[in-house]
C-alpha positions in Angstrom: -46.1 71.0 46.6 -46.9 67.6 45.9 -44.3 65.1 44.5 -46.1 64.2 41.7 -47.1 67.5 41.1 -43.7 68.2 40.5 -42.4 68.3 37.0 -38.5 69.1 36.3 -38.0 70.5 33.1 -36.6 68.3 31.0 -33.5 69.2 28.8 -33.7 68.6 25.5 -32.9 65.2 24.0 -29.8 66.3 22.1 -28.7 67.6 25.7 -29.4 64.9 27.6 -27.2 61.8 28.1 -27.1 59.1 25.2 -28.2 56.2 28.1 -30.9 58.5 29.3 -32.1 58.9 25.3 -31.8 55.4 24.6 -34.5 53.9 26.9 -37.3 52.0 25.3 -40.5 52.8 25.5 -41.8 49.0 24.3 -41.3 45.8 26.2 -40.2 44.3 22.5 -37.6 47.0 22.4 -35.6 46.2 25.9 -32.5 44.2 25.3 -31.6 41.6 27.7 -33.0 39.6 30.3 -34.9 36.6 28.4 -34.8 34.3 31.0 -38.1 36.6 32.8 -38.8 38.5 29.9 -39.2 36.4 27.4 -42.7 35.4 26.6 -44.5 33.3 28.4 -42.1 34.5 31.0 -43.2 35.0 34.7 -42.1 38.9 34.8 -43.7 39.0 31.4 -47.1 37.8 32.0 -47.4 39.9 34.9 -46.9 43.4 33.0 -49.3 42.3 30.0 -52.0 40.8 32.7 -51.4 44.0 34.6 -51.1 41.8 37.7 -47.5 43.7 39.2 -46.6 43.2 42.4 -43.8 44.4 44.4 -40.5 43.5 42.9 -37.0 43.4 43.7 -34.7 43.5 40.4 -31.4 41.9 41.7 -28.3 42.3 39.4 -25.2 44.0 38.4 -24.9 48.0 37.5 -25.7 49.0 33.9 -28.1 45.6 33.1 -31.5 47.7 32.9 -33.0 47.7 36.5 -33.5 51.8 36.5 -34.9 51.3 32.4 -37.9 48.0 33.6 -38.7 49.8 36.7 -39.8 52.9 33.8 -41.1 50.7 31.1 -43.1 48.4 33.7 -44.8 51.8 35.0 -45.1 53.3 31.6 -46.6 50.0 30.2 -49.0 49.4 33.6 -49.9 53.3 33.4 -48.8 54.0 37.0 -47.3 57.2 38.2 -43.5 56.8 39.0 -41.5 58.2 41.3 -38.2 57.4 42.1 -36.7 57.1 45.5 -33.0 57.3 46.1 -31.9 55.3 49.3 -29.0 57.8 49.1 -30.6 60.8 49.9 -33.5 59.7 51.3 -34.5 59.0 54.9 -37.8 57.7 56.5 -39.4 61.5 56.6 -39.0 61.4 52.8 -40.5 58.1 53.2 -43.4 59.4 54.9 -43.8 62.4 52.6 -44.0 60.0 49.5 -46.3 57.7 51.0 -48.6 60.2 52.1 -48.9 61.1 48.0 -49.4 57.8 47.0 -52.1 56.9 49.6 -53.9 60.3 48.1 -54.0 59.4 44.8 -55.0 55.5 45.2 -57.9 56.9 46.7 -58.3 58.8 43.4 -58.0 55.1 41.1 -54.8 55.5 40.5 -51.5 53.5 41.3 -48.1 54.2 42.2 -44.7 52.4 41.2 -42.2 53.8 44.0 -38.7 53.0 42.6 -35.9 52.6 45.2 -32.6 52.5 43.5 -29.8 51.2 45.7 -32.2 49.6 48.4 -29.6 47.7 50.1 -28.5 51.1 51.3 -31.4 51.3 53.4 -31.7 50.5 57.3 -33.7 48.6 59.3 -36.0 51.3 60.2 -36.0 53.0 56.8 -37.0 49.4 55.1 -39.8 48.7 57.8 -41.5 52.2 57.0 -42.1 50.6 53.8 -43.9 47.8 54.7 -47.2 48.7 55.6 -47.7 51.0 52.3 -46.8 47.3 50.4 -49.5 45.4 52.7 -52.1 48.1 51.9 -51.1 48.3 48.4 -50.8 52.1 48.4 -48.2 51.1 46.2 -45.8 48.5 43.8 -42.2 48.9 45.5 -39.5 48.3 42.7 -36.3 48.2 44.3 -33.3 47.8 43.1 -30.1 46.2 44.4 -26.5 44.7 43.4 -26.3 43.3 46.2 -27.4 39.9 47.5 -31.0 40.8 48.5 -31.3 37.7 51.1 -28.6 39.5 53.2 -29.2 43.2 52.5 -33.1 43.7 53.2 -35.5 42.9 55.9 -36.7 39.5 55.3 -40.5 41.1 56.3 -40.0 42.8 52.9 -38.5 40.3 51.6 -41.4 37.9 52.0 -43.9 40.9 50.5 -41.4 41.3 47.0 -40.5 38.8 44.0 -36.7 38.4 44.0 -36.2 38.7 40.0 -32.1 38.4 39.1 -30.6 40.5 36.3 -27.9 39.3 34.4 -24.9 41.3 32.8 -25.4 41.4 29.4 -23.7 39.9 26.8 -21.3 41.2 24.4 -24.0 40.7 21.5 -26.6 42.7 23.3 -24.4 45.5 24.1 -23.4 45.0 20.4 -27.2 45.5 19.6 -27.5 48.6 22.1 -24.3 50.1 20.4 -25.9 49.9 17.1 -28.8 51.4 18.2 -26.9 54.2 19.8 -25.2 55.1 16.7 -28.1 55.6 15.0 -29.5 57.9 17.8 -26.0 60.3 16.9 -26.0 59.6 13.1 -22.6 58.1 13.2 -20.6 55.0 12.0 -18.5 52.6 13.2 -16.8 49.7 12.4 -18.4 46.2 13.9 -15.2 45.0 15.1 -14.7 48.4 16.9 -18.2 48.2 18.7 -17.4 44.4 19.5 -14.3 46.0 21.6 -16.2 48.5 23.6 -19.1 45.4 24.2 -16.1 43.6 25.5 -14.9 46.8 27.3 -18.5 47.5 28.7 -18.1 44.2 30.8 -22.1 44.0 30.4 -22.7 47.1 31.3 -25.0 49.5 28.9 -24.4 52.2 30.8 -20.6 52.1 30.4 -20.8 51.1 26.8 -23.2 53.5 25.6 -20.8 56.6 27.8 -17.8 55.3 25.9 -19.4 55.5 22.5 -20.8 58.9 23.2 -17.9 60.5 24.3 -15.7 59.0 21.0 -18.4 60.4 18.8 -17.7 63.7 20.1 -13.9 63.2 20.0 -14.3 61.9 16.1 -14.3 64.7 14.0 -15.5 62.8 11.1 -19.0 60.8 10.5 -17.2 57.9 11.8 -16.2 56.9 15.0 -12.3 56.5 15.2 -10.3 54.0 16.5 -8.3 56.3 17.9 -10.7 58.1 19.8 -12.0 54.7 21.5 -8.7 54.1 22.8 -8.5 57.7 24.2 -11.9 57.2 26.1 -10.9 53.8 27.5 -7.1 54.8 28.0 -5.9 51.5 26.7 -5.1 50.2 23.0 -7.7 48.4 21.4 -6.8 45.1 20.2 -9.3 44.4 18.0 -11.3 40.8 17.9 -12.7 40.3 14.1 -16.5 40.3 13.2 -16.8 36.5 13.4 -15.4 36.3 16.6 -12.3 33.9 15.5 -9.6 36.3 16.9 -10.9 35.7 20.2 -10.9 31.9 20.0 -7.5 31.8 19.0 -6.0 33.7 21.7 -8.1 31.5 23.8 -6.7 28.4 22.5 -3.1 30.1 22.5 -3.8 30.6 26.8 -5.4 27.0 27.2 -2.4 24.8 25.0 0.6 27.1 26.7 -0.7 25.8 29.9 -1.5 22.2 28.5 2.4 22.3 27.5 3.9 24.0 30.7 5.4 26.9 29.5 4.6 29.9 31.6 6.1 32.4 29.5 3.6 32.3 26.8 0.5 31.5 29.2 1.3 35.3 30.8 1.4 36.9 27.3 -0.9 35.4 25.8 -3.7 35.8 29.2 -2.0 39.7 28.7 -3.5 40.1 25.1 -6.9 39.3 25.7 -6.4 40.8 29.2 -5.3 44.3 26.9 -8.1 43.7 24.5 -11.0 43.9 27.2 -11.6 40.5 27.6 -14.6 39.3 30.0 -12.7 38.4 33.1 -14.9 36.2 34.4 -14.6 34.2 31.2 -11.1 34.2 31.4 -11.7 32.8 35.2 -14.0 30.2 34.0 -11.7 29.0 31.2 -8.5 29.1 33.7 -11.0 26.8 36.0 -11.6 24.4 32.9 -7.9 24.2 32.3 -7.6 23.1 36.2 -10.0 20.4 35.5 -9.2 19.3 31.8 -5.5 19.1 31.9 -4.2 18.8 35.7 -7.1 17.0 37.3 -5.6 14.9 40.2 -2.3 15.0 39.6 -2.8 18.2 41.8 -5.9 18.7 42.9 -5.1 21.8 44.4 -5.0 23.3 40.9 -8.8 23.3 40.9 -9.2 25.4 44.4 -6.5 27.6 43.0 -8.7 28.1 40.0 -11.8 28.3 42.1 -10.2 31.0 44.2 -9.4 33.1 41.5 -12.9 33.0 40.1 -14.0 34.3 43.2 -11.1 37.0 43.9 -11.9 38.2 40.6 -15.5 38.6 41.0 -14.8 40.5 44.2 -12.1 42.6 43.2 -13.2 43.5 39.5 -10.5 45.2 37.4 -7.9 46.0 37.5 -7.1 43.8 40.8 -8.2 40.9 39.7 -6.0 40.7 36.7 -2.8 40.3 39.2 -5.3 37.0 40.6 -5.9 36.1 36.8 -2.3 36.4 36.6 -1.6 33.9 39.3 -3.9 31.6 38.5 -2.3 31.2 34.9 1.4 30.8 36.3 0.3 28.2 38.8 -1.1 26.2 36.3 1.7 25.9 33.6 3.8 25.0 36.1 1.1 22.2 37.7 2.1 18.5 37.0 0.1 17.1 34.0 -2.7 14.8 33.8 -6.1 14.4 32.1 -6.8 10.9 33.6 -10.1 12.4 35.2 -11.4 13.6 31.7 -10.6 11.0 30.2 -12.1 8.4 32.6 -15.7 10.1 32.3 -15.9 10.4 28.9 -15.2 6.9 28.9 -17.5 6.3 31.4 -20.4 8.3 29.6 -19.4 6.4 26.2 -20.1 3.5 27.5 -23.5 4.2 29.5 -24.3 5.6 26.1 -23.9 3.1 23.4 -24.4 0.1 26.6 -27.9 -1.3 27.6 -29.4 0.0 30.6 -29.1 -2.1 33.1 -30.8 -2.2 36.1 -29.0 -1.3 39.2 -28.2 -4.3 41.0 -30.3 -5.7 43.8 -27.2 -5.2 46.3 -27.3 -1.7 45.8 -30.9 -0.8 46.1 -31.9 0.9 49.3 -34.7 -1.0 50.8 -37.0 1.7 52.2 -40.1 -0.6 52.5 -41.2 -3.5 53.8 -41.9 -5.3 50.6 -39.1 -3.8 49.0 -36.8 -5.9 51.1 -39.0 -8.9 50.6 -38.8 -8.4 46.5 -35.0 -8.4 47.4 -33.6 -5.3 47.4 -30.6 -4.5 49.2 -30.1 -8.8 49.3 -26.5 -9.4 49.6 -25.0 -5.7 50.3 -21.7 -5.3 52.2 -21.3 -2.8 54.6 -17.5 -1.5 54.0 -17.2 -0.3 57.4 -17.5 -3.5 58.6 -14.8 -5.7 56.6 -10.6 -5.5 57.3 -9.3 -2.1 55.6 -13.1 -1.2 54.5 -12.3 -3.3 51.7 -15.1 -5.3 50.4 -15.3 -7.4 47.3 -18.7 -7.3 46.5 -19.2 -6.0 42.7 -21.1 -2.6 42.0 -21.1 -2.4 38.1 -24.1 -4.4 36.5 -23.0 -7.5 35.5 -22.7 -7.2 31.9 -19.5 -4.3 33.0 -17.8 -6.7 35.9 -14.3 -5.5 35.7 -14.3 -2.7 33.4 -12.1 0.6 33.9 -12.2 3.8 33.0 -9.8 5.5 35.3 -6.2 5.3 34.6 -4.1 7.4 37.0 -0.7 8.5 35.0 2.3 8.8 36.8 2.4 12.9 37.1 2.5 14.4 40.0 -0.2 13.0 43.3 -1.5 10.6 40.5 1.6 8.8 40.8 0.4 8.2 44.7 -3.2 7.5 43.3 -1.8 4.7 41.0 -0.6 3.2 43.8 -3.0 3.5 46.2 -5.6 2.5 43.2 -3.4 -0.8 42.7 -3.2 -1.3 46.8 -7.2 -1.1 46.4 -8.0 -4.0 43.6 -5.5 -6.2 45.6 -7.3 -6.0 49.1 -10.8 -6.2 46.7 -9.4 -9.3 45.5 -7.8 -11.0 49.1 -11.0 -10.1 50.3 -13.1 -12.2 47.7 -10.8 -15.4 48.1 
């Protein structure tokens, strides 16, 4: 029989998962992914021209790969099959192509969707390729893993590489809402702000967790209680406006501003408790590096930066021991916000200073009658002067002198003070 002569029964709706229910049948009506959705959007003009090609959709799991790759057929009225890399191997391949190459000859088209692609081989990706040249059909595969190093670059080079992005808590907000609808039940907003926070930006996850409370609640609404059953942890609720969340934020950020470690790991243990984002926390642990240790150890940053990345790798719970690390290592960092400081200085003044040109020294003379006009007249090569030290001036000269960087006396900025002062004395022997 032929594949797309083969129709499963479907269960009823009721019966069927709540993610399953909740796909959209409207472009207007997908949640997420703006930035090639949006209108005027490439992905976007190619569904309403009708002028698909073969895609990749690139992103993490529960962001709506499975849900475009349906709407885009559903929208571009092509059959659509999906293809499991899983299960499959090339004589499924074969077997599929063989249908789709009948039925192009019959006017119509076929979207093949390949979930997990990256699990493909060599062999099983190159028996794609020339179904995609012939256009016997629009290949949508889907990945979560970096396409440039999971398939064939000849396949590459015949898809658009389109990257998903996890969605945020406001859209999983929006899908939650939606979802409640679908089950005729209530629940708080600050509850479904947890399980958005939970959900990590995935729909998938968020949309399982409310279904499975609703059937725990015996009620019409949703339970607190039976969200913290689902996600085995107690939910420390944010508010509606989101201010809960800032101040346990600031709490983190001014505990490691003041050194004291203690409070840093309880307070980084709330919002770790409450489902915050991780990678939030990661990025704010990376801003504290820069805003509040800067140079005075510089190895505060890499720390930071090495967390961010252990955490994306590892996911939860391992990472939170990283998160963890990163937090302690920081309180206890020397500290100095010299480096902030200095550029906001520095950006004050290019903003409220006139523009000045760059100075001739320090224009690259590329042409002939660029050098004649004077550029580059008068530069110093540091390399060839005592100690590298040269005392030609680089700021215009309306800013001769000025400073915006001042080292304290924390930690290596102690060393950087003195090196800085070694510096404007050799600049100033060598200018004598």
């Amino acid at each position: 029989m032929s594949l797309f002569d083969a129709t499963p029964p479907q269960a009823p709706d009721a019966r069927r998962p709540l993610a399953e229910r909740m796909r959209p049948d409207r472009l207007e009506d997908y949640v997420g992914q703006q930035h090639i959705l949006g209108p005027g959007k490439p992905l976007r003009r190619q569904i309403e021209r009708d002028e698909l090609t073969s895609i990749i959709l690139w992103g993490p799991p529960g962001v709506g790969k499975t849900t475009l790759a349906r709407l885009i057929a559903h929208l571009t009225r092509c059959e659509f099959v999906p293809f499991s890399a899983v299960l499959s191997g090339i004589k499924e391949i074969k077997a599929v192509m063989a249908d789709a190459e009948r039925i192009r000859r019959l006017g119509r088209r076929t979207v093949l969707f390949v979930d997990e692609i990256h699990r493909f081989n060599k062999a099983q990706q190159d028996a794609f390729l020339p179904y995609v040249e012939r256009g016997d059909i629009i290949l949508i595969g889907a990945t979560t893993e970096n396409p440039s190093f999971e398939v064939i670059p000849a396949l590459l080079s015949r898809a658009k590489v389109y990257m998903l992005r996890a969605l945020t808590p406001e859209e999983i907000g929006e899908l939650l809402r939606r979802g409640l609808r679908e089950l005729g039940r209530r629940a708080p907003d600050t509850l479904l702000e947890q399980v958005a926070i939970y959900a990590n930006g995935d729909a998938r996850s968020a949309y399982n967790i409310l279904e499975i409370a609703a059937a725990a609640s015996s009620g019409a609404e949703i339970s607190e209680q039976a969200v913290e059953d689902v996600i085995e942890r107690k939910t420390l609720l944010y508010d509606k406006s989101g201010e809960e969340h800032f101040n346990l934020i600031s709490a983190l950020h001014k505990s490691v501003r003041s050194s004291d470690v203690d409070a840093a790991l309880y307070w980084l243990a709330r919002m770790l408790e409450a489902g915050e984002d991780r990678l939030y926390l990661a990025r704010r642990l990376v801003r504290m590096a820069i805003e509040d240790i800067g140079l005075a150890d510089p190895r505060a940053l890499e720390q930071a930066i090495a967390v961010q990345q252990t955490v994306h790798f590892l996911g939860i719970p391992e990472g939170d021991q990283a998160l963890a690390q990163a937090a302690i290592y920081l309180a206890l960092a020397p500290k100095s916000d010299a480096a902030y400081r200095a550029l906001l200085q520095a950006r004050e003044t290019a903003r409220h200073s006139i523009a000045d040109p760059v100075p001739m020294q320090l224009r690259n003379a590329s042409t002939r009658y660029m050098k004649e006009w004077g550029y580059g007249e008068g530069y110093q090569h540091a390399h060839q002067f005592k100690d590298a030290m040269t005392p030609m001036e680089c700021l215009p000269p309306a800013l001769s002198g000025t400073r915006f960087y001042e080292p304290a006396g924390r930690g290596l900025e102690k060393k950087i003070a003195e090196r800085l002062q070694e510096i404007l004395a050799a600049r100033n022997r060598a200018g004598k």
